[in-house]
N, CA, C and O atoms as a GROMACS GRO file, in nm:
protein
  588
    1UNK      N    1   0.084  -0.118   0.000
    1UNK     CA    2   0.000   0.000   0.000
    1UNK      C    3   0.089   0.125   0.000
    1UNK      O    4   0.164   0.146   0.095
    2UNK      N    5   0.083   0.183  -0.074
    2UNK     CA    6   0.145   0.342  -0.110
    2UNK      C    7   0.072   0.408  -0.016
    2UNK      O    8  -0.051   0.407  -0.016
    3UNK      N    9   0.144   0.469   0.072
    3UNK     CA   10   0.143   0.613   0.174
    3UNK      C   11   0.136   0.714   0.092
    3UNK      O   12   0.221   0.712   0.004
    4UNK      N   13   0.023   0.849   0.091
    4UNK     CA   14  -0.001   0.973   0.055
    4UNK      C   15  -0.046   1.044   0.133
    4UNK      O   16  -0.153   1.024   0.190
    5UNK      N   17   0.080   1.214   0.161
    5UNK     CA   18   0.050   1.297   0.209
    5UNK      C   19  -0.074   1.346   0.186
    5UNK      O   20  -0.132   1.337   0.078
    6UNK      N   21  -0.117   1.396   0.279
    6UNK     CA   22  -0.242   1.490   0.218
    6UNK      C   23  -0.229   1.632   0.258
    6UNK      O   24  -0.193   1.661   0.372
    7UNK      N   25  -0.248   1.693   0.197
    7UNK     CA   26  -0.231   1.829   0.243
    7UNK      C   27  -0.351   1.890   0.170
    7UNK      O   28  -0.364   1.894   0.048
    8UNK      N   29  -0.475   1.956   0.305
    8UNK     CA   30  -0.571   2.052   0.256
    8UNK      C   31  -0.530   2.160   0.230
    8UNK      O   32  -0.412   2.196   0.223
    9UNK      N   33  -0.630   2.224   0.212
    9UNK     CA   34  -0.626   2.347   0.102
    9UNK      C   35  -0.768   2.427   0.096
    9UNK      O   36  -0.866   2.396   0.028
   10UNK      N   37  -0.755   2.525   0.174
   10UNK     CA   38  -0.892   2.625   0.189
   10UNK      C   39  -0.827   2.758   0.129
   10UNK      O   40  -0.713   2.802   0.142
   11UNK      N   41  -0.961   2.818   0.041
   11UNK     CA   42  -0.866   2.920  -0.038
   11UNK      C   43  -1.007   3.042   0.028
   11UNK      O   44  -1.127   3.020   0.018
   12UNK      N   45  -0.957   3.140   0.078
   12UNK     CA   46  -1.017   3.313   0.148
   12UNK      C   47  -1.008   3.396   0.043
   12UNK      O   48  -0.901   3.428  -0.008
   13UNK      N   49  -1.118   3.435   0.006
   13UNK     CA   50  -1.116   3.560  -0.080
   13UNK      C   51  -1.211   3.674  -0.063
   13UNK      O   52  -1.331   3.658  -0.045
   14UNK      N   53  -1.134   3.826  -0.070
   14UNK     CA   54  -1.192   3.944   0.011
   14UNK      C   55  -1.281   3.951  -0.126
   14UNK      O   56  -1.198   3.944  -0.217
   15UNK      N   57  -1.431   3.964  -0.192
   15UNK     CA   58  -1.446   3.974  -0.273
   15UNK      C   59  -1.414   4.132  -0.322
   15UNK      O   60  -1.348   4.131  -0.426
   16UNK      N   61  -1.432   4.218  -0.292
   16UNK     CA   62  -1.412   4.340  -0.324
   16UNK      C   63  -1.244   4.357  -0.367
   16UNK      O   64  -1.212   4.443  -0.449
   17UNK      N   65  -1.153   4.276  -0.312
   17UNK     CA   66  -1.030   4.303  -0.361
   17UNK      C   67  -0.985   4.204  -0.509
   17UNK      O   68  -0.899   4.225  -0.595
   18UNK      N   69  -1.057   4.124  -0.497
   18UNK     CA   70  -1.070   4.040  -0.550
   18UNK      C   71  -1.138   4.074  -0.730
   18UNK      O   72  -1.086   4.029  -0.832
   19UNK      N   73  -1.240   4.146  -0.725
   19UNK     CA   74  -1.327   4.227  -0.800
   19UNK      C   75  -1.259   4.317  -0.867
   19UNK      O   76  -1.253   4.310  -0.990
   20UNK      N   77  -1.209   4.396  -0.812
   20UNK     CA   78  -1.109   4.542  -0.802
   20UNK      C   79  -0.988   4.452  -0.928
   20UNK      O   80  -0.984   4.469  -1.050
   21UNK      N   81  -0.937   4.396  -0.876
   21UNK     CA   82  -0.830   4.355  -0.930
   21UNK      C   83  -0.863   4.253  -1.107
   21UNK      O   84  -0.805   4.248  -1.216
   22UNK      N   85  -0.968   4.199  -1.057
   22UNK     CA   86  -0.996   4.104  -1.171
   22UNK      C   87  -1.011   4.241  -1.270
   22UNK      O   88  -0.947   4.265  -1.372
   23UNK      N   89  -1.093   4.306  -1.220
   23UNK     CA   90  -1.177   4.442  -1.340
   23UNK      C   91  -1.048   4.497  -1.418
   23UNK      O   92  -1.031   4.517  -1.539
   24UNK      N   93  -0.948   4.519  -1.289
   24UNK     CA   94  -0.764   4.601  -1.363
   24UNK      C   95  -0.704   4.512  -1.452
   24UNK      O   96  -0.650   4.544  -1.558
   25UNK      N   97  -0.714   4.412  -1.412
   25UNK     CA   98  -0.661   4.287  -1.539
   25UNK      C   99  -0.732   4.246  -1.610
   25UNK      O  100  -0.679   4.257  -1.720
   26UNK      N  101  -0.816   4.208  -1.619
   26UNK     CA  102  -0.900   4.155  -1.737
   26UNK      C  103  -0.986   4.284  -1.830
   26UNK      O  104  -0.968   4.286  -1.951
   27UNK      N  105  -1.064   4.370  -1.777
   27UNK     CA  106  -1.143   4.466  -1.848
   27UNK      C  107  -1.079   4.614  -1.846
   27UNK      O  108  -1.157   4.707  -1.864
   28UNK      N  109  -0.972   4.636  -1.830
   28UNK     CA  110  -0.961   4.763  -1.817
   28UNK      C  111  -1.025   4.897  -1.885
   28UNK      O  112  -1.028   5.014  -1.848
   29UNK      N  113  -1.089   4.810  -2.032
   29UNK     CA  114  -1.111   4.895  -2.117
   29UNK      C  115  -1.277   4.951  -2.031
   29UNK      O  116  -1.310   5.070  -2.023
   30UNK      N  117  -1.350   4.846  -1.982
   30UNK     CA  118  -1.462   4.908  -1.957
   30UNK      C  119  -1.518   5.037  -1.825
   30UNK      O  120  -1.453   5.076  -1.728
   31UNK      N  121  -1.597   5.060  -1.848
   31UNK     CA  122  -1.586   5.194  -1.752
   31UNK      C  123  -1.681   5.178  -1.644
   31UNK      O  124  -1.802   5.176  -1.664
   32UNK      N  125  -1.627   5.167  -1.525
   32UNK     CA  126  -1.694   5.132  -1.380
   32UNK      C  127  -1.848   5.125  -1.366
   32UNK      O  128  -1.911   5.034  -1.313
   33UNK      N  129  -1.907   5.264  -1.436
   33UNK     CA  130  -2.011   5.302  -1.418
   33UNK      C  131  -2.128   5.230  -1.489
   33UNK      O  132  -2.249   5.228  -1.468
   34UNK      N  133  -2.047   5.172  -1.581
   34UNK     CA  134  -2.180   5.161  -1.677
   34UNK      C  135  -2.185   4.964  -1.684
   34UNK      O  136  -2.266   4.899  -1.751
   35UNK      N  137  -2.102   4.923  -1.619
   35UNK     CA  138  -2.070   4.773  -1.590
   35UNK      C  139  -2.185   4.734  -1.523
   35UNK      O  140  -2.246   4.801  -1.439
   36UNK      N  141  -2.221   4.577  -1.580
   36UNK     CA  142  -2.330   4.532  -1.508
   36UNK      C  143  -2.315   4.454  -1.394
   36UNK      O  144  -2.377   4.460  -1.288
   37UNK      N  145  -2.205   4.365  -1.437
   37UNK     CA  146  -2.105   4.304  -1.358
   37UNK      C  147  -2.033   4.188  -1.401
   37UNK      O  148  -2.092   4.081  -1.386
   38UNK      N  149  -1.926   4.187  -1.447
   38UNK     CA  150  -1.807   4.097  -1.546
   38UNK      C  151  -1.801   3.990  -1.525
   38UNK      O  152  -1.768   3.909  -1.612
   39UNK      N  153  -1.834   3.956  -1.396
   39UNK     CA  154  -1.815   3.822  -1.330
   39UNK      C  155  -1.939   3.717  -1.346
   39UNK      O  156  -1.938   3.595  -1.330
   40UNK      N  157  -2.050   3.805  -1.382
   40UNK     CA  158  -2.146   3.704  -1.444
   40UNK      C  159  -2.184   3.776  -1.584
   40UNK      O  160  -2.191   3.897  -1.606
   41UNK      N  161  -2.213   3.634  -1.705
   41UNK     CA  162  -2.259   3.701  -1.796
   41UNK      C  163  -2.378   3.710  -1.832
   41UNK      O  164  -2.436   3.648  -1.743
   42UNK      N  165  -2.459   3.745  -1.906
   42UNK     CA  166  -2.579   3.810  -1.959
   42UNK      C  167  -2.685   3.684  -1.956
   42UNK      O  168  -2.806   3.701  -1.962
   43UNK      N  169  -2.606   3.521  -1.944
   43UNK     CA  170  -2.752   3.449  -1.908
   43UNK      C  171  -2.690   3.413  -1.807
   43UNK      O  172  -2.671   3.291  -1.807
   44UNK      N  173  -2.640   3.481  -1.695
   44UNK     CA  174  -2.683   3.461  -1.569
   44UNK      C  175  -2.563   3.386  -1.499
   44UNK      O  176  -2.557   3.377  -1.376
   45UNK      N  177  -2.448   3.323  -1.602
   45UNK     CA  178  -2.381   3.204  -1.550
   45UNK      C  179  -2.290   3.251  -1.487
   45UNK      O  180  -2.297   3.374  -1.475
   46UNK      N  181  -2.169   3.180  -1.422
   46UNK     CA  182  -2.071   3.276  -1.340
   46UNK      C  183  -1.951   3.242  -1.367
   46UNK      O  184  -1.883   3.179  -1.286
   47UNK      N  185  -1.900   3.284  -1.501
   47UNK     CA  186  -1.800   3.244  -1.578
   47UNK      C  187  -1.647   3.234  -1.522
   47UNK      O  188  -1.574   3.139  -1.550
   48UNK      N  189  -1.618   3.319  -1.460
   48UNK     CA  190  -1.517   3.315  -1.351
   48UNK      C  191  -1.536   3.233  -1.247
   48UNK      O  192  -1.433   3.195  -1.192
   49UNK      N  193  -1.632   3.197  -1.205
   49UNK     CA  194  -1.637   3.122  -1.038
   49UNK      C  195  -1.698   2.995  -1.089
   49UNK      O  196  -1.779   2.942  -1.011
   50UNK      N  197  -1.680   2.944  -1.187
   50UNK     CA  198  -1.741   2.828  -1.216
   50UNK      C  199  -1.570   2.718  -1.250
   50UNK      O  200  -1.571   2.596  -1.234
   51UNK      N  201  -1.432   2.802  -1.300
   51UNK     CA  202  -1.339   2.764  -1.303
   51UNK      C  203  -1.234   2.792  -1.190
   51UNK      O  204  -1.134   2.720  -1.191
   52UNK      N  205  -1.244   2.888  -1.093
   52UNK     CA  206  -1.172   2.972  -1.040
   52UNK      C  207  -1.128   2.869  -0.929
   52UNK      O  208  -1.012   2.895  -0.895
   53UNK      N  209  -1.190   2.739  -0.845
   53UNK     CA  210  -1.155   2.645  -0.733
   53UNK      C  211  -1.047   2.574  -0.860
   53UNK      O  212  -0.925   2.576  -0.845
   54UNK      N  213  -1.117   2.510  -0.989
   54UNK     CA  214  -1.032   2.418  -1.041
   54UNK      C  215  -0.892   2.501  -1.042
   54UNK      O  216  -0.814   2.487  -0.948
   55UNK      N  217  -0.863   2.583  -1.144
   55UNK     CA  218  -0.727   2.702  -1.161
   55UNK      C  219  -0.672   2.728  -1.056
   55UNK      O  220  -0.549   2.718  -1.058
   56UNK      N  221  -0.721   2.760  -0.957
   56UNK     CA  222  -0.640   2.734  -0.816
   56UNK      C  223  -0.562   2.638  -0.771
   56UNK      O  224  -0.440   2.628  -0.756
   57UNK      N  225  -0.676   2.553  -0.746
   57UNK     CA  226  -0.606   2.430  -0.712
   57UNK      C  227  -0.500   2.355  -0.816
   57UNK      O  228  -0.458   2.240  -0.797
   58UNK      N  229  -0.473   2.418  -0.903
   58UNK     CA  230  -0.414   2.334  -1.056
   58UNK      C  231  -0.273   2.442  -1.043
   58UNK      O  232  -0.167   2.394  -1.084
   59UNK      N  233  -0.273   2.550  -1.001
   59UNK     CA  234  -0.211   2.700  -0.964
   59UNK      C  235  -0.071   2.643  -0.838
   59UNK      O  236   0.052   2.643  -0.844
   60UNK      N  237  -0.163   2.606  -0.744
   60UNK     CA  238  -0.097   2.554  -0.651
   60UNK      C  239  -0.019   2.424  -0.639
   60UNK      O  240   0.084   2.420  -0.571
   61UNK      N  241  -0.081   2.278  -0.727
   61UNK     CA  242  -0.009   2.155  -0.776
   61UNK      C  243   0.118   2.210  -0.836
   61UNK      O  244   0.224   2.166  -0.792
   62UNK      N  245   0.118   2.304  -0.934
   62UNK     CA  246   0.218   2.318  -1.038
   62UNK      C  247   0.330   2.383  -0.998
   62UNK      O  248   0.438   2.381  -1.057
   63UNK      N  249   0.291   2.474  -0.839
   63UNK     CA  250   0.421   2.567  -0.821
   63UNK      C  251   0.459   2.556  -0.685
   63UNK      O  252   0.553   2.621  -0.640
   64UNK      N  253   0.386   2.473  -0.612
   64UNK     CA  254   0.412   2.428  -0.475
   64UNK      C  255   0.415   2.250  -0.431
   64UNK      O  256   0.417   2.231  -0.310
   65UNK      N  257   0.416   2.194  -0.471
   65UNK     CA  258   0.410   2.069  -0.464
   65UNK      C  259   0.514   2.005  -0.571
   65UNK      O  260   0.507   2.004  -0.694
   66UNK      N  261   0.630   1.942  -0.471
   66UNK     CA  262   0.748   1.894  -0.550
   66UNK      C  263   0.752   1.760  -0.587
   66UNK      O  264   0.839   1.712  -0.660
   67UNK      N  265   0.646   1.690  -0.531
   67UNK     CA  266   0.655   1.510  -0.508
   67UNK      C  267   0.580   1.452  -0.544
   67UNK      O  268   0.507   1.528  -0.606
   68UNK      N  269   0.535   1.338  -0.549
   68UNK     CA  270   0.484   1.266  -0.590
   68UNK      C  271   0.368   1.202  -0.535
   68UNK      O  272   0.273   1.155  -0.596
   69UNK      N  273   0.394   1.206  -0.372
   69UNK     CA  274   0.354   1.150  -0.265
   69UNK      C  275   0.277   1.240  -0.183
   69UNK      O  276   0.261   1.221  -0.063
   70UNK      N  277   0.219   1.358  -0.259
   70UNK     CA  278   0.144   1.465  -0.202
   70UNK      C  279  -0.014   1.484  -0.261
   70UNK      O  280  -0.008   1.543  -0.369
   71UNK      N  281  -0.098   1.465  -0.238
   71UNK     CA  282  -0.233   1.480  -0.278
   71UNK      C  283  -0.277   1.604  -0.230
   71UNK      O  284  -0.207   1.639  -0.135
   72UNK      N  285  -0.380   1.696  -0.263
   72UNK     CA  286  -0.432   1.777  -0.277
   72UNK      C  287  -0.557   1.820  -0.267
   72UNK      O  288  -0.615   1.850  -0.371
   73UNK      N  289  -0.632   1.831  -0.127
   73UNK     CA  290  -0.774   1.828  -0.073
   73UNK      C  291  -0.849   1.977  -0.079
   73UNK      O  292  -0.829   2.058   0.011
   74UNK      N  293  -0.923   2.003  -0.177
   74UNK     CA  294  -0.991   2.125  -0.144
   74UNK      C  295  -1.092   2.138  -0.058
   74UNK      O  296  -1.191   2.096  -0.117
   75UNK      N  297  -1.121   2.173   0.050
   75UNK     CA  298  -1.152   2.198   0.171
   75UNK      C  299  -1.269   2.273   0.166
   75UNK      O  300  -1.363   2.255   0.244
   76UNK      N  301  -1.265   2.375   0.058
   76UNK     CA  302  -1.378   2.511   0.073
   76UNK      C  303  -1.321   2.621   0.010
   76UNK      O  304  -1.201   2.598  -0.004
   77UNK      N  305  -1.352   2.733  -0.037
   77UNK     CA  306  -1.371   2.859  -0.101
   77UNK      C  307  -1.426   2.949  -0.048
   77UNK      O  308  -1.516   3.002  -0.114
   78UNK      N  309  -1.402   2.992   0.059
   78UNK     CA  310  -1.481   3.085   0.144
   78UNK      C  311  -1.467   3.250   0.091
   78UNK      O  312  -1.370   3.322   0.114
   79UNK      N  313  -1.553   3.275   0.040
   79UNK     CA  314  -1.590   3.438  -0.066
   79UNK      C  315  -1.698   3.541   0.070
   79UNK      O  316  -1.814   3.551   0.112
   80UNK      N  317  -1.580   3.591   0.086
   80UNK     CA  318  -1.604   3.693   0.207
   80UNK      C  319  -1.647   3.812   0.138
   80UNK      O  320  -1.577   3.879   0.062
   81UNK      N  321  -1.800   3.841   0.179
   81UNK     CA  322  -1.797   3.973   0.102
   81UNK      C  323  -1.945   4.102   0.175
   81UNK      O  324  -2.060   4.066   0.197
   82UNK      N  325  -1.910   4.193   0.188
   82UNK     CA  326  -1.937   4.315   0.268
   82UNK      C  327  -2.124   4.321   0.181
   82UNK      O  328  -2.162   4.321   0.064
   83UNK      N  329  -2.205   4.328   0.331
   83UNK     CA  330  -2.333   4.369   0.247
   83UNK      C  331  -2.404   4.400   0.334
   83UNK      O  332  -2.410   4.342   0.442
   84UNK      N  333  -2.512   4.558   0.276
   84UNK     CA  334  -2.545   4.586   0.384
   84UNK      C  335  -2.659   4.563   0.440
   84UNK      O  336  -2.736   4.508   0.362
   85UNK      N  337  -2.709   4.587   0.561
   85UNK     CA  338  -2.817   4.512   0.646
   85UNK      C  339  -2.964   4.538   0.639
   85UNK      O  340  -3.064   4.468   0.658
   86UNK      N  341  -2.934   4.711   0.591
   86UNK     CA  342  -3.076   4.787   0.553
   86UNK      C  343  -3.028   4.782   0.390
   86UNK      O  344  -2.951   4.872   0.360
   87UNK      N  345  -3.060   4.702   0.300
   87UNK     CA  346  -3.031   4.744   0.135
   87UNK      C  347  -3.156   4.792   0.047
   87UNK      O  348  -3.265   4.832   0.086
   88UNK      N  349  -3.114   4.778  -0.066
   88UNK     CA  350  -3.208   4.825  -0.136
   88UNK      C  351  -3.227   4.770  -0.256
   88UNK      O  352  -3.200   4.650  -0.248
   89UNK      N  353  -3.249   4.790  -0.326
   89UNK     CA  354  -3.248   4.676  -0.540
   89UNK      C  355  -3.161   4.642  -0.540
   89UNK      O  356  -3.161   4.519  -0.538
   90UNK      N  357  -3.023   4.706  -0.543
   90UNK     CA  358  -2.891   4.749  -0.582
   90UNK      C  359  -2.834   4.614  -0.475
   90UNK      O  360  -2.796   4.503  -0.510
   91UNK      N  361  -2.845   4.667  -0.345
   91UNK     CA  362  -2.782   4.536  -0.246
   91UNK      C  363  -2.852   4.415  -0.273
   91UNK      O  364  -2.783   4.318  -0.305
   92UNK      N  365  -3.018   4.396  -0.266
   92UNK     CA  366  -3.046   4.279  -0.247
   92UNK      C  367  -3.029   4.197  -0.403
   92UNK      O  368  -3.049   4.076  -0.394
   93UNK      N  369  -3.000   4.241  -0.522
   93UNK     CA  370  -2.958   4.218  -0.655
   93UNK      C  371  -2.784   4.145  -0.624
   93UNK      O  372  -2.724   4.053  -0.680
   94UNK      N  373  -2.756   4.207  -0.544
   94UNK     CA  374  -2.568   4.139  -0.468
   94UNK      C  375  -2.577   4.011  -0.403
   94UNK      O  376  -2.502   3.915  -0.394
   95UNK      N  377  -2.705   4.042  -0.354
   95UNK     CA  378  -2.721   3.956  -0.247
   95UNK      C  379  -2.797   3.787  -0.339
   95UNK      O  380  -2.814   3.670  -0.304
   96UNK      N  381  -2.814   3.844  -0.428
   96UNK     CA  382  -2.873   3.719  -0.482
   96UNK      C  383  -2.804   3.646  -0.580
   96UNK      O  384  -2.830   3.530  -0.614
   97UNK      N  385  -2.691   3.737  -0.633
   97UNK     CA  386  -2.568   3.729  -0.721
   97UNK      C  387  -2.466   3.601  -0.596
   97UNK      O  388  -2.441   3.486  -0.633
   98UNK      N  389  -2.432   3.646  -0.484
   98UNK     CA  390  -2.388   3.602  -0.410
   98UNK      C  391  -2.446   3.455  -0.387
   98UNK      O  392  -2.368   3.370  -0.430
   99UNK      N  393  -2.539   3.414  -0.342
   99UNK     CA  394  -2.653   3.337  -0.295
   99UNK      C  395  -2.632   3.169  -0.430
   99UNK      O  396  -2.656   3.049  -0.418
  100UNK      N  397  -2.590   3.235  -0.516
  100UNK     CA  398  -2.604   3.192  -0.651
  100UNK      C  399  -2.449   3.094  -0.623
  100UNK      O  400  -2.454   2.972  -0.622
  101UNK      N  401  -2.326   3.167  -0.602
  101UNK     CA  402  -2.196   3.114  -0.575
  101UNK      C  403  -2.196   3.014  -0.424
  101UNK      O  404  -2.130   2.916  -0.392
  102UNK      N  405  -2.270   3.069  -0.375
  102UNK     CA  406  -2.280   2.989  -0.256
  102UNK      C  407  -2.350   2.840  -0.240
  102UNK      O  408  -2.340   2.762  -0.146
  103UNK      N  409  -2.429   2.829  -0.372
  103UNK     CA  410  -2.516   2.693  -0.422
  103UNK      C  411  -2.358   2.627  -0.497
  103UNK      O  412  -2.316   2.512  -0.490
  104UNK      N  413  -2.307   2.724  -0.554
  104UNK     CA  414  -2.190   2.608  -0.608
  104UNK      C  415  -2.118   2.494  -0.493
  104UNK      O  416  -2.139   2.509  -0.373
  105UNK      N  417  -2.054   2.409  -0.533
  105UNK     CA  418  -2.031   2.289  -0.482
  105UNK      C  419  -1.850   2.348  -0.493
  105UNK      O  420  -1.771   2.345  -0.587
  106UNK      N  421  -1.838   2.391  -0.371
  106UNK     CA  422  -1.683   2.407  -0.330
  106UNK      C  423  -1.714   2.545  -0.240
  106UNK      O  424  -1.638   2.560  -0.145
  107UNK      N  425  -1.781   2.611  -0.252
  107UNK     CA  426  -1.777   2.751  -0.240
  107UNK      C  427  -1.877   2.758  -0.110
  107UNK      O  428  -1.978   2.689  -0.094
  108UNK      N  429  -1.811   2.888   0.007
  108UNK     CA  430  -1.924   2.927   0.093
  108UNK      C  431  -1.866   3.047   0.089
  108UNK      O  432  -1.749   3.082   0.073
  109UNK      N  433  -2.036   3.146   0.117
  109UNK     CA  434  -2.014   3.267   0.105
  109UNK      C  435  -2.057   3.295   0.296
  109UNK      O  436  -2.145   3.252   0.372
  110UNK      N  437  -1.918   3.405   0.313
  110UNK     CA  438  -1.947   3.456   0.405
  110UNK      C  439  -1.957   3.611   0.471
  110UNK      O  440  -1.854   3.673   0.497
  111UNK      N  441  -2.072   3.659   0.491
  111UNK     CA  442  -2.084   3.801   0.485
  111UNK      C  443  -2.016   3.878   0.597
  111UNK      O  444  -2.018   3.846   0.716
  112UNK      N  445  -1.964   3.971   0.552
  112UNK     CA  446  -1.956   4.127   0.646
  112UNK      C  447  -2.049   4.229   0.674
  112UNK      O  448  -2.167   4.195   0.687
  113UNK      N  449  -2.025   4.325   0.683
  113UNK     CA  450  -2.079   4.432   0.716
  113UNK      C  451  -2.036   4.515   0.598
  113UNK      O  452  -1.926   4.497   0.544
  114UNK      N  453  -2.125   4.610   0.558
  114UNK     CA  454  -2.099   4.730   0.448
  114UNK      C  455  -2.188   4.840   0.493
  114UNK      O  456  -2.310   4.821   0.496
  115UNK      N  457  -2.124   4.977   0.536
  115UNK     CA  458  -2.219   5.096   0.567
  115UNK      C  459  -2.270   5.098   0.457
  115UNK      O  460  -2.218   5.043   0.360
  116UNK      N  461  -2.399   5.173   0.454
  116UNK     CA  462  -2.544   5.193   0.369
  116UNK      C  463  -2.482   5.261   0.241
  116UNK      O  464  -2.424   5.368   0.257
  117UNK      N  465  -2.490   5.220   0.148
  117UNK     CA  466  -2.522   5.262  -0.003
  117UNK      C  467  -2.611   5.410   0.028
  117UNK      O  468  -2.690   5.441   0.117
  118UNK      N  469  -2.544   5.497  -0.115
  118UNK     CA  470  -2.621   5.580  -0.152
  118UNK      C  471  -2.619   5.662  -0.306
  118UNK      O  472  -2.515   5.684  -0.367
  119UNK      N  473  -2.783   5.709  -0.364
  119UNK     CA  474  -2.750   5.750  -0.424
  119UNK      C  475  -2.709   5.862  -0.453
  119UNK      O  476  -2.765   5.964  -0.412
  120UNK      N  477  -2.593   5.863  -0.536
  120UNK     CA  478  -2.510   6.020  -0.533
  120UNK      C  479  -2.613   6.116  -0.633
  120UNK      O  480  -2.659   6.084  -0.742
  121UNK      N  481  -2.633   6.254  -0.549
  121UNK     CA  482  -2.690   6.352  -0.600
  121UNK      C  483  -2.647   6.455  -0.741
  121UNK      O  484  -2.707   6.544  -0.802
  122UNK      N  485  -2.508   6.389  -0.754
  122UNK     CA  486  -2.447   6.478  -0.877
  122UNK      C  487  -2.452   6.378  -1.002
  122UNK      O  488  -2.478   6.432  -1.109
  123UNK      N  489  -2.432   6.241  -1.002
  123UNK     CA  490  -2.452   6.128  -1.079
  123UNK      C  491  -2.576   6.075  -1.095
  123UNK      O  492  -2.626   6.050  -1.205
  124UNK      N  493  -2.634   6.055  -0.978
  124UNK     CA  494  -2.776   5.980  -0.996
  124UNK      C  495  -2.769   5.821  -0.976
  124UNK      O  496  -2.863   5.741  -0.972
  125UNK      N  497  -2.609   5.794  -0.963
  125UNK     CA  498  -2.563   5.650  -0.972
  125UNK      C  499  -2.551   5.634  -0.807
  125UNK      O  500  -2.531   5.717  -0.718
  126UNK      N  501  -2.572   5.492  -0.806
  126UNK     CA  502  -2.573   5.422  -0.670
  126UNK      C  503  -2.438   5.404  -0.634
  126UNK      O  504  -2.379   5.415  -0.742
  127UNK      N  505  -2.349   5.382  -0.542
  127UNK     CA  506  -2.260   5.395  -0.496
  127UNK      C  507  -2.265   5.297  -0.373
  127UNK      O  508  -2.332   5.338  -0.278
  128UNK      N  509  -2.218   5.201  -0.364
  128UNK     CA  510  -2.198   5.140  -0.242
  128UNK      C  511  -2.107   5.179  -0.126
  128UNK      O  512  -2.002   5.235  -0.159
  129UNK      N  513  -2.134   5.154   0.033
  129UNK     CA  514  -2.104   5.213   0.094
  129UNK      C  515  -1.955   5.132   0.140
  129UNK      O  516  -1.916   5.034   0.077
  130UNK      N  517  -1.904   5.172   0.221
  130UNK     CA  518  -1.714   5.103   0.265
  130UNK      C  519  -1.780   4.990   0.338
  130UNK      O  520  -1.887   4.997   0.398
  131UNK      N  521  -1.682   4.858   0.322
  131UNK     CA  522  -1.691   4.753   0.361
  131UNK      C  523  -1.648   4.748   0.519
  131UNK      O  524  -1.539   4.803   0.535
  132UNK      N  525  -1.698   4.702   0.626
  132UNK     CA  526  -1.642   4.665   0.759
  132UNK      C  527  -1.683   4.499   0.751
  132UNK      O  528  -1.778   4.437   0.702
  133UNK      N  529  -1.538   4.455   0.840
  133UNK     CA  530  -1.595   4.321   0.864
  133UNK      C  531  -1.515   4.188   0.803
  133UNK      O  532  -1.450   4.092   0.844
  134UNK      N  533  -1.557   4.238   0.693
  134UNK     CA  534  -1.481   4.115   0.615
  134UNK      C  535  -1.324   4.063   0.610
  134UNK      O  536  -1.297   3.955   0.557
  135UNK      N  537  -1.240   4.133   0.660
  135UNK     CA  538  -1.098   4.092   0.705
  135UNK      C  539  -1.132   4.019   0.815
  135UNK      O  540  -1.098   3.901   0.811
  136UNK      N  541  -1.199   4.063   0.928
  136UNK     CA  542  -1.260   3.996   1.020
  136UNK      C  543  -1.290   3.885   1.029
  136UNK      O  544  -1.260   3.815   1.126
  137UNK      N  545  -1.377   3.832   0.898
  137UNK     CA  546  -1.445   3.758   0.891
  137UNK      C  547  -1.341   3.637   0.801
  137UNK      O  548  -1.388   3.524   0.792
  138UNK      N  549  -1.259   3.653   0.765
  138UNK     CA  550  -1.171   3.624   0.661
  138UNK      C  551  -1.078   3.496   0.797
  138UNK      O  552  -1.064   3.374   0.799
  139UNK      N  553  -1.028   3.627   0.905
  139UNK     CA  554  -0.944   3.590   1.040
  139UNK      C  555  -0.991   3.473   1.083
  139UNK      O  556  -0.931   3.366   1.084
  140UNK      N  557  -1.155   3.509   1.138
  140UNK     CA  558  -1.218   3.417   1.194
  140UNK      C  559  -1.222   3.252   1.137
  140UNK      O  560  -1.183   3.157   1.204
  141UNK      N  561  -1.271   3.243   1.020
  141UNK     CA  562  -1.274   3.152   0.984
  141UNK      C  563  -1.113   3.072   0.904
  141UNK      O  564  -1.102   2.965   0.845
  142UNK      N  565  -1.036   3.153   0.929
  142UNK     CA  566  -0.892   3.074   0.923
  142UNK      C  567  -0.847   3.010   1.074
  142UNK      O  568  -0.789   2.904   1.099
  143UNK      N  569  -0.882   3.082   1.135
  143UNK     CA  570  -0.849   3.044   1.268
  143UNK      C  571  -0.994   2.947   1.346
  143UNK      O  572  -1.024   2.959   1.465
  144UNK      N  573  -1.068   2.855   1.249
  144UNK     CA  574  -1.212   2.782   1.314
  144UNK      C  575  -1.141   2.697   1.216
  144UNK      O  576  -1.116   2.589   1.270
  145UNK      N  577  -1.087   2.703   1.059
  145UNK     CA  578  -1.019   2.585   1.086
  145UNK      C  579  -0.896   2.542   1.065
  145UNK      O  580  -0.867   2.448   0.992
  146UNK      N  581  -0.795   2.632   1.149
  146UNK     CA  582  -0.694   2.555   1.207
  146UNK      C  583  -0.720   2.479   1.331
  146UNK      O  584  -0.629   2.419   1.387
  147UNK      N  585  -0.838   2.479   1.375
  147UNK     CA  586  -0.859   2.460   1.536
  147UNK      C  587  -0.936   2.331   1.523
  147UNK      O  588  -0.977   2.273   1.624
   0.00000   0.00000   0.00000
């Protein structure tokens, strides 16, 4: 019988930094305001988060794992992300966007706190409010399961 390491593998992601960054690399061309949201497309699917556990985990085999004798357990996808408590179209439309990744099979979504959205009086555009929480929340659940 062949002995194999196992080594899990839980991957934390701030979604907002996460977002931020995908938008700078991949779309730069498009313009904040008028985005519906990149990460899902127009029938609904979630083109990024439907590959994003496999590429990871395939990310990490290829540039951290030297042997042979090492297997590779994905654990969870925990998508930490700020939302607020009193919302409105705008939030509960996030909230269902979210809800959607959290039915996927690898993935749990876990919420923060986000002060209240508003709409700006010079734009007319909604504006979400600063995230609290979610580093927090990020901590917590690294440290529930190392324990």
């Amino acid at each position: 019988m062949e002995l194999k390491k196992i080594t899990r593998v839980a991957i934390f992601i701030d979604y907002d930094n996460f977002f931020i960054s995908y938008m700078d690399k991949f779309h730069k061309d498009k313009i904040w305001g008028d985005r519906k949201n990149l990460m899902w497309d127009e029938a609904g699917s979630l083109p990024v988060w439907d590959k994003l556990n496999e590429n990871l985990m395939k990310y990490y085999q290829e540039n951290f794992i030297k042997n042979d004798f090492e297997v590779l357990e994905h654990i969870g996808t925990y998508l930490c992300v700020g939302i607020s408590e009193m919302y409105g179209k705008e939030e509960a439309r996030r909230k269902d966007n979210f809800r959607e990744i959290d039915r996927k099979n690898g993935f749990i979504v876990k919420y923060g706190h986000r002060l209240m959205g508003y709409k700006s009086k010079k734009d007319g555009k909604y504006h979400l409010g600063k995230e609290k929480g979610v580093d927090a929340e990020i901590i917590c659940q690294m440290l529930m399961g190392a324990f």
